[in-house]
C-alpha positions in Angstrom: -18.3 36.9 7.7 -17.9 37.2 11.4 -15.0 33.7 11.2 -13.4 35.0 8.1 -12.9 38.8 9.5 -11.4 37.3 12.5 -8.8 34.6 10.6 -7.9 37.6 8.0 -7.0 39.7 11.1 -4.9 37.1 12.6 -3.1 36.4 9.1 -2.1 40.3 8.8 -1.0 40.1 12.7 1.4 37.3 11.7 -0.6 35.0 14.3 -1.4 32.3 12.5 0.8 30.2 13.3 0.7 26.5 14.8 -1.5 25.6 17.3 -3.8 23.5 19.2 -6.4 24.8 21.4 -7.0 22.5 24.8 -9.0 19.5 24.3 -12.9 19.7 24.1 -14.0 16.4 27.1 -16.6 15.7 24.5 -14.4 15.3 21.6 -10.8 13.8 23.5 -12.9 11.8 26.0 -16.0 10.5 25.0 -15.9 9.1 21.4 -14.4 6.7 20.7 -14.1 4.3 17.8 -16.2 1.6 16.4 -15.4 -1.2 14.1 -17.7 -1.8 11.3 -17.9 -4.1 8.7 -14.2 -4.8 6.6 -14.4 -3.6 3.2 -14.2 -6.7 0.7 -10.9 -5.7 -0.8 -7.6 -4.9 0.9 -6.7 -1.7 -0.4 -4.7 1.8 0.4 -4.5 5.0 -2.2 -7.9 4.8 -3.3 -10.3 7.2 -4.2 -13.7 7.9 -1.9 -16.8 10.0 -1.7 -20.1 10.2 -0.1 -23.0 10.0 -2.7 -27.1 9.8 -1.5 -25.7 8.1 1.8 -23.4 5.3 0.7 -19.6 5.4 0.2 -17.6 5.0 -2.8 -14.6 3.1 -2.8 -12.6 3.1 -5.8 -9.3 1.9 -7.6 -6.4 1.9 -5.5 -3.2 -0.5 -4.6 -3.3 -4.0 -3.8 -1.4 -5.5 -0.8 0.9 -7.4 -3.9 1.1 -3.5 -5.6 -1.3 -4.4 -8.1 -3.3 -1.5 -9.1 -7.0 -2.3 -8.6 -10.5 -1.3 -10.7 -12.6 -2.3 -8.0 -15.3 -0.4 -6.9 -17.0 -0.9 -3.4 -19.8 0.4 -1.9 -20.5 1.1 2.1 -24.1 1.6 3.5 -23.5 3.1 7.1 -27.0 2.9 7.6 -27.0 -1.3 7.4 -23.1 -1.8 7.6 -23.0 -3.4 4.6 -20.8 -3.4 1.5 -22.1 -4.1 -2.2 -20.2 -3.9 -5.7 -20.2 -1.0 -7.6 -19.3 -0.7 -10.9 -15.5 -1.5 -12.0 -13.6 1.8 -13.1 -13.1 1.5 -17.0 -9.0 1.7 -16.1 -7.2 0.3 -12.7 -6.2 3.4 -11.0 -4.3 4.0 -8.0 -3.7 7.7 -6.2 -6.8 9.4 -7.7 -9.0 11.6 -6.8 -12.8 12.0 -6.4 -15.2 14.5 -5.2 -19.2 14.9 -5.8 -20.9 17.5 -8.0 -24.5 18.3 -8.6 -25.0 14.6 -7.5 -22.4 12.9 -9.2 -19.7 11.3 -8.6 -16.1 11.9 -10.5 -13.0 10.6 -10.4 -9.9 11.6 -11.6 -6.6 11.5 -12.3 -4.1 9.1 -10.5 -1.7 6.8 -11.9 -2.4 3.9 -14.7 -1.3 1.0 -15.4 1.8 2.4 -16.9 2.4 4.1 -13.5 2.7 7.0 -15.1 -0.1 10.4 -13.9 -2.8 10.2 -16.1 -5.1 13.2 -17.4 -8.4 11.0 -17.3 -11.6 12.2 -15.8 -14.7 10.1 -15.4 -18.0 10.7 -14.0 -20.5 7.6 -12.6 -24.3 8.2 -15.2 -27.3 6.0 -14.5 -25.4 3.4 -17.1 -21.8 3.4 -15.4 -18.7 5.2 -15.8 -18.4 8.0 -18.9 -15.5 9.7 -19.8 -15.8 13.9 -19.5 -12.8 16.2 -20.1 -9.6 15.5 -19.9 -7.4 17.3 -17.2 -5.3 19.9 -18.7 -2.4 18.6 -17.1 -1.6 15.3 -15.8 -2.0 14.7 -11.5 -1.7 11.9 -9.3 -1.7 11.9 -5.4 -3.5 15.4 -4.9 -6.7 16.0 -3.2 -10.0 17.5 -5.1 -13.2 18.7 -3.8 -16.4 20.5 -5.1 -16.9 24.1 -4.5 -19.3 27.0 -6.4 -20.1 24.5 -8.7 -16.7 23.8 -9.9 -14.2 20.8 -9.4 -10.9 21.7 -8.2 -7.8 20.1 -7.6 -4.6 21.1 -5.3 -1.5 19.5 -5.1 -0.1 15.9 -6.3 2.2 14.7 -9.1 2.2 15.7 -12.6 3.7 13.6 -15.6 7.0 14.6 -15.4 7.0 13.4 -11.6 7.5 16.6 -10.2 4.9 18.6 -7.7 2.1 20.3 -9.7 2.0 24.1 -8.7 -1.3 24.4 -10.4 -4.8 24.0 -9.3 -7.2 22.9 -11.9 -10.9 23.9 -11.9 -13.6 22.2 -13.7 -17.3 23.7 -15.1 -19.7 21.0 -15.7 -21.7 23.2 -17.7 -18.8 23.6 -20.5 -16.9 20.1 -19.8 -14.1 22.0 -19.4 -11.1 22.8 -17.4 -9.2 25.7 -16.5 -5.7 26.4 -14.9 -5.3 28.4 -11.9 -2.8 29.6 -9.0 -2.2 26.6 -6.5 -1.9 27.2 -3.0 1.5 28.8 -2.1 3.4 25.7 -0.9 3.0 22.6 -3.8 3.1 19.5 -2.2 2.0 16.1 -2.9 0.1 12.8 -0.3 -1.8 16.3 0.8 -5.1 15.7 2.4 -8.3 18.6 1.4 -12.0 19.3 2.3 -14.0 22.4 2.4 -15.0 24.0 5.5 -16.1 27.6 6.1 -16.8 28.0 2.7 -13.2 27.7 1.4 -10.8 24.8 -0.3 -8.7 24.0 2.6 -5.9 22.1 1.7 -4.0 19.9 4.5 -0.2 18.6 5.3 1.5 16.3 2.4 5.2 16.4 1.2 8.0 17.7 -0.5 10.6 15.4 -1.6 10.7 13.6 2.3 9.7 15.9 4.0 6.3 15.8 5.9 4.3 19.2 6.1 1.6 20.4 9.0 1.4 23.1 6.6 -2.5 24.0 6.0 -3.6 26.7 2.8 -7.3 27.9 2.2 -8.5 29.1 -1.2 -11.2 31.7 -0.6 -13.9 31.8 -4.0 -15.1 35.2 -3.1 -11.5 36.1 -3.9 -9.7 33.0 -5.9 -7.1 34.3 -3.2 -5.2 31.6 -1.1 -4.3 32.5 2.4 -2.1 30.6 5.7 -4.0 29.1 8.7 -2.9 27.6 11.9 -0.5 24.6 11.2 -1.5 20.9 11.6 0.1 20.2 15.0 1.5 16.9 13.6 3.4 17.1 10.2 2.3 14.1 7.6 1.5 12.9 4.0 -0.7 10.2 3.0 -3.6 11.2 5.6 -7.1 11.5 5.0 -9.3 15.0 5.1 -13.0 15.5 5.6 -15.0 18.5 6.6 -17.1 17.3 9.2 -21.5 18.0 10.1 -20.4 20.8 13.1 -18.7 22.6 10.1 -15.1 21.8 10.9 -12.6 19.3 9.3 -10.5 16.4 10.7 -7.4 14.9 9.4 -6.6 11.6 9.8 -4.4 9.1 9.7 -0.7 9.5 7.4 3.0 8.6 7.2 6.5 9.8 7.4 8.7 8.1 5.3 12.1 9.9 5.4 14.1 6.7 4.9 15.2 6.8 8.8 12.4 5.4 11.6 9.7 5.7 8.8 6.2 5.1 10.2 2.1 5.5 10.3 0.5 8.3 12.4 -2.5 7.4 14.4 -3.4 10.7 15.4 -7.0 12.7 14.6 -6.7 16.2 14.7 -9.7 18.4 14.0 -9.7 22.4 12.9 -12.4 24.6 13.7 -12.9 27.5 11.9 -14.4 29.8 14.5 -11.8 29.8 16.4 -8.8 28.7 14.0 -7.1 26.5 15.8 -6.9 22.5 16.1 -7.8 20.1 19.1 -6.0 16.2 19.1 -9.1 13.9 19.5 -9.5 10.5 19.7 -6.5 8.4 18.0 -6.9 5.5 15.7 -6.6 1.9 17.6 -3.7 1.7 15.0 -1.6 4.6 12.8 -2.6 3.8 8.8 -2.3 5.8 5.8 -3.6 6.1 2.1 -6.9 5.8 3.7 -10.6 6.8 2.6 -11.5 9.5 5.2 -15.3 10.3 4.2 -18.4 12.1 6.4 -21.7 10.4 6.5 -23.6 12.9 8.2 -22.9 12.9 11.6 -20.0 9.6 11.1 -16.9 10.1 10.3 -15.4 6.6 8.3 -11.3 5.8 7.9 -11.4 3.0 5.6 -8.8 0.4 4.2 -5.1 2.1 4.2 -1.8 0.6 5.4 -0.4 0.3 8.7 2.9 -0.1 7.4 4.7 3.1 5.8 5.0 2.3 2.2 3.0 -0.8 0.6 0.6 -2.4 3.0 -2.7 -2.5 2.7 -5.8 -3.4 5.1 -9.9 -4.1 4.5 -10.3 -2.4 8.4 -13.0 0.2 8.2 -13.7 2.3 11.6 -16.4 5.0 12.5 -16.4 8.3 14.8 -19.8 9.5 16.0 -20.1 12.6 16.1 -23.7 13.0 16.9 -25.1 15.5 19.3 -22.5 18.1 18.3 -23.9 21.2 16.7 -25.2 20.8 13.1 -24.9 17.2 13.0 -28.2 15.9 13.9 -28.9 11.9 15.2 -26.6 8.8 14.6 -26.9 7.1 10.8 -24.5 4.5 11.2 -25.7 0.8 12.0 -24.9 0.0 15.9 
């Protein structure tokens, strides 16, 4: 109550605003980043999640622009990759989040390249379709929050910016249409932290956003917090163990000096603002960006705005900070 109070205050004082708060020597000078083991396939705009410790890897684009139906999963604990099962469609720009224990993915673009409506959800005998999205969205970020599904941003069928955000109840196997965040964008990076659907930097038309927009469910109101200090689509989001989130990762690709963003820049929600840590050995985007407990992974991506793909995988240890217990990840 206590962090909410004091970001509400700042919102009505027109502070929020950008900023980054001086760097913490644990976070900017001590961690660092570790290789792990490549992921099999070479892949950027796929969809990822963290289910009963392991990392799913699914769909994406190839380095050729094929659009994948692979399905990879990472073991932090033994640095170890495995196949999962293929999605039933090759899928590129979806999304996926996990409810309840399971795993769904949806939306993204087809084979036809067109933004699809399909949702499907990973059962003890593979992929089964659920409820189709009401309206069509590729490229937008979903997470799982109250027991709902809910997805902000991305591209609907008609190729324009989807202003709504859809909400799914497991119980019904339904969806339901309600008010986006204020700025619709697309390549937008979201996780949940501090209780709320935070939603993180993307696009309109070329233009790269630091903008960041928080759906409160005690309210279903959205609100403004502190700008990402580095504008960028096509990053990666993950709330992390101490309660925060990082974004990671992106690219700008205005036409003129287009380019991937190394940078790592964490929010915390007690105080509101954001801290530049480590940077990646190498700027990527349309990355997995996934917590496993106290390790944060950035897997696959490109490192070369527009179609390029890598199999690089690369993890932050963030044990020892509050909330996030002992290492899990293999040494």
């Amino acid at each position: 109550m206590a962090r909410r109070a004091t970001a509400i205050v700042a919102v009505l004082m027109g502070c929020i605003t950008s900023s980054v708060a001086a760097q913490s020597p644990s976070r900017s000078t001590t961690m660092t980043w570790a290789p792990r083991a490549p992921m099999p396939t070479q892949r950027l705009e796929m969809a990822s999640a963290s289910l009963d410790g392991r990392v799913f890897v699914i769909g994406g684009l190839s380095a050729t622009g094929a659009t994948l139906d692979t399905v990879e999963v990472y073991d932090p604990a033994t640095d170890a990759w495995t196949e999962g099962p293929a999605h039933p469609v090759p899928i590129h720009h979806p999304m996926a989040a996990v409810l309840d224990g399971v795993l769904y993915v949806a939306g993204g673009y087809g084979p036809s390249g067109a933004a699809t409506r399909r949702v499907h959800r990973l059962g003890p005998d593979g992929w089964e379709p659920v409820a189709r999205l009401p309206l069509a969205r590729a490229a937008g970020t979903m997470v799982a929050l109250g027991g709902r599904l809910l997805i902000a941003g991305g591209i609907d069928l008609s190729g324009d910016i989807g202003r709504e955000m859809l909400a799914y109840d497991p119980g019904a196997d339904a969806w339901a249409v309600v008010d986006g965040p204020p700025t619709p964008r697309e390549h937008l990076g979201g996780a949940v932290a501090d209780g709320r659907f935070v939603t993180v930097g993307g696009r309109v038309a070329r233009q790269q956003l630091g903008t960041v927009e928080a759906w409160d469910p005690a309210t279903g109101v959205w609100g403004t917090l502190a700008e990402m200090p580095t504008p960028r689509a096509g990053l990666g989001v993950t709330g992390t163990c101490d309660g925060g989130l990082v974004a990671i990762g992106g690219e700008d690709i205005r036409g003129v000096d287009d380019r991937t963003f190394p940078e790592v820049e964490a929010w915390d929600p007690v105080t509101g603002a954001w801290s530049s840590w480590v940077p990646l050995p190498e700027g990527r985007h349309g990355v997995a960006v996934v917590s496993a407990g106290p390790v944060v992974l950035v897997i696959g991506g490109g490192t070369q705005a527009g179609l390029s793909a890598s199999d690089t995988v690369e993890a932050l240890e963030l044990a020892g900070a509050p909330g996030c217990g002992g290492t899990t990840a293999a040494p």
